[in-house]
C-alpha positions in Angstrom: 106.2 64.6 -73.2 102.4 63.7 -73.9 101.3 64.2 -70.4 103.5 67.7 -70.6 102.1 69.5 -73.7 98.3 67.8 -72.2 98.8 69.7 -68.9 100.4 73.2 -71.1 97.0 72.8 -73.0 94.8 72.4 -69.9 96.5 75.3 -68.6 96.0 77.5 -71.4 92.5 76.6 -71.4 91.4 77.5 -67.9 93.9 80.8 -68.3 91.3 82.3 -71.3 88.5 80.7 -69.6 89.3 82.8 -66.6 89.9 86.0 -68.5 86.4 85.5 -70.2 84.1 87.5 -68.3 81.3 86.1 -66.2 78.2 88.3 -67.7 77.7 90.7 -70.5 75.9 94.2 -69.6 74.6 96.7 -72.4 74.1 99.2 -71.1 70.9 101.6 -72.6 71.0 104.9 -73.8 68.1 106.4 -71.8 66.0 104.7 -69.2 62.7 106.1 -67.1 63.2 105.3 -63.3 60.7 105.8 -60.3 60.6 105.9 -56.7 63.6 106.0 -54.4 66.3 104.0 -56.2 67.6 102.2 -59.2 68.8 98.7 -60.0 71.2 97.8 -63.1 67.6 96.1 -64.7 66.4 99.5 -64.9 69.4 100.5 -66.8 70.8 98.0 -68.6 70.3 94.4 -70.0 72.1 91.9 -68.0 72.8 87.8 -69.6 74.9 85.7 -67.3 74.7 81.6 -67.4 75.3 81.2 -63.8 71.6 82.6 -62.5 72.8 83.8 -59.2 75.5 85.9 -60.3 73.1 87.2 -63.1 70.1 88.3 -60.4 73.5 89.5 -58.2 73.8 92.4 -61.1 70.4 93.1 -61.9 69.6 94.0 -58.5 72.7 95.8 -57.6 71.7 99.4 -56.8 73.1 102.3 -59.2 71.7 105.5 -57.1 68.8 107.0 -56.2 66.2 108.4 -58.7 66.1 111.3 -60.1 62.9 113.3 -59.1 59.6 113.1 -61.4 60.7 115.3 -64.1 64.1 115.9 -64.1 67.3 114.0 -66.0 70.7 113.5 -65.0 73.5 112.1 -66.7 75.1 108.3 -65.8 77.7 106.5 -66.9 80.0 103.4 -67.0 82.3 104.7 -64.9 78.9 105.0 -62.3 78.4 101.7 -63.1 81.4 100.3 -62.3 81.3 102.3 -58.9 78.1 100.8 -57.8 79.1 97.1 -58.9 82.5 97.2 -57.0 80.1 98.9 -53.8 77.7 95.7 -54.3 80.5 93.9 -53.9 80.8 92.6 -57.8 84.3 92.3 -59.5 83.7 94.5 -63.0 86.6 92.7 -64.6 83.9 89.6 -64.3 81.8 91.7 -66.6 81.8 92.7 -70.2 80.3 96.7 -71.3 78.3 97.3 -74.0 75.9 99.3 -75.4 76.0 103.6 -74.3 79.1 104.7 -72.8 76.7 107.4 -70.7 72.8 107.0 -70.3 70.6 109.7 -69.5 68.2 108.8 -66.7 64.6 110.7 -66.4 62.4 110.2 -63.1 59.3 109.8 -63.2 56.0 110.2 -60.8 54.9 111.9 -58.2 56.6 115.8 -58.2 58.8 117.0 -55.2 56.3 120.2 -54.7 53.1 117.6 -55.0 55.2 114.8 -52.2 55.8 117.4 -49.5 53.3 119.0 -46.9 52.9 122.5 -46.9 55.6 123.9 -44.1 55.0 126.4 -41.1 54.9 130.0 -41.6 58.7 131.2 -41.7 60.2 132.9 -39.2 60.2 136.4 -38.1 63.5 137.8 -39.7 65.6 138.6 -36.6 64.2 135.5 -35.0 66.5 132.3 -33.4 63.7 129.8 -34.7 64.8 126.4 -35.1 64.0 124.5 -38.5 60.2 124.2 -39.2 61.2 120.9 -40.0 59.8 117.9 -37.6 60.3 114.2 -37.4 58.0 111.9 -38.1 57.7 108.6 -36.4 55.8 107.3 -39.4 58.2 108.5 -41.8 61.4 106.3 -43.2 65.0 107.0 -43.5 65.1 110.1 -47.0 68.7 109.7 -46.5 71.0 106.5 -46.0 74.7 105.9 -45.9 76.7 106.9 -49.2 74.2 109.3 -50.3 75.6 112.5 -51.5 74.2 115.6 -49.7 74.3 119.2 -49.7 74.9 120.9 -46.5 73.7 124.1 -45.8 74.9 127.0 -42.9 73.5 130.2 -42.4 75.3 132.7 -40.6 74.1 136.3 -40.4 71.6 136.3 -43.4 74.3 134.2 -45.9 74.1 131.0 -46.7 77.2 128.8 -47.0 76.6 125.4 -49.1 78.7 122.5 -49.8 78.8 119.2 -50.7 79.1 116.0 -48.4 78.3 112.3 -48.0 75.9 110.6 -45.2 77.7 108.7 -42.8 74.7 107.0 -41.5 70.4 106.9 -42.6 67.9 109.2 -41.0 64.6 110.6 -41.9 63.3 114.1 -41.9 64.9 116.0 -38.7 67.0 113.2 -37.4 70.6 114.4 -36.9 73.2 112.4 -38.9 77.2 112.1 -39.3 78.7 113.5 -42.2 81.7 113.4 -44.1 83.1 116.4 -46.1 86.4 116.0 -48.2 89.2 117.5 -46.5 87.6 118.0 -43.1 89.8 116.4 -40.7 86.8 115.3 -38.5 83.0 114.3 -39.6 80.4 116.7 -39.4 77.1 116.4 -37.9 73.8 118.1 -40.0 70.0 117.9 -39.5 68.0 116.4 -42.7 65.9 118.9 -43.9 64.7 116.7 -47.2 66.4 113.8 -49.0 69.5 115.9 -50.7 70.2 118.9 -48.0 70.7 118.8 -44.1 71.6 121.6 -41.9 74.9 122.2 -39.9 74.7 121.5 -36.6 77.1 123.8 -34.9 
């Protein structure tokens, strides 16, 4: 009967040590991010015992910036997207702190980063875009990102809103996928939130 209520106790023991979460993330109210993308360390405050796991979350990556000067909403619910794409259980993890953050970028401007473009085109004219690769240049886009896609037919343009398939730079033409479209689609990257359809 000893060694019976001994092993109910051991069992009880590892059954709430199991439920405990792993780490504990509080989450901040408003954070300042540069360059391309974001970690959880830029958003939150991350302790964990077990070191691996702890570095696991603070450089899981939430999104990409927003550019220098603008602010955008993001919240747990994000959160707990981008842990689960990082491949990081969020039962294992205990929220605190702001329910929804507000995230400012900072740095350089999107007018002050790009090169002045060619003259447009002649109205009338079949021009292709003005846009052109670089071989210097790195992927603007990679997979996951959500896009806008632009189509112009006969002076209107048609937007909507997709998700990259694959990573590309300035002018590369990548795979897309748009919610109830029963294939993907394929657009041009104009910049690192619109491509072109390809038709």
């Amino acid at each position: 009967m000893k060694t019976f209520a001994l092993l109910c106790l051991f069992c009880l023991h590892t059954a709430s040590a199991c439920a405990d979460p792993r780490a504990a993330v509080v989450i901040h109210p408003s954070a300042t991010v540069s360059g391309d993308y974001f970690n959880l360390s830029d958003i939150a405050t991350v302790t964990c015992r077990d070191t691996t796991f702890r570095l696991q979350l603070m450089n899981a990556v939430m999104g990409r910036c927003p550019l220098a000067g603008l602010t955008r909403p993001f919240d747990e619910g994000d959160v707990t997207l981008k842990l689960r794409q990082a491949g990081v259980d969020p039962e294992t993890v205990a929220f605190s702190g702001s329910t929804q953050l507000m995230l400012t970028g900072v740095g350089q401007s999107l007018n002050s980063s790009l090169a002045p473009a060619s003259a447009p085109a002649a109205p009338g004219s079949t021009s292709t875009s003005a846009i052109t690769p670089s071989a210097s240049s790195g992927p603007v886009v990679h997979y996951g990102d959500n896009l806008t896609l632009i189509y112009d037919c006969d002076g209107m343009t048609i937007s909507a809103g997709v998700v990259a398939l694959s990573a590309g730079a300035v002018g590369d033409t990548i795979n897309l996928r748009r919610d109830g479209a029963e294939r993907p689609l394929q657009g041009i990257i104009q910049d690192a939130q619109t491509v072109k359809l390809v038709e």
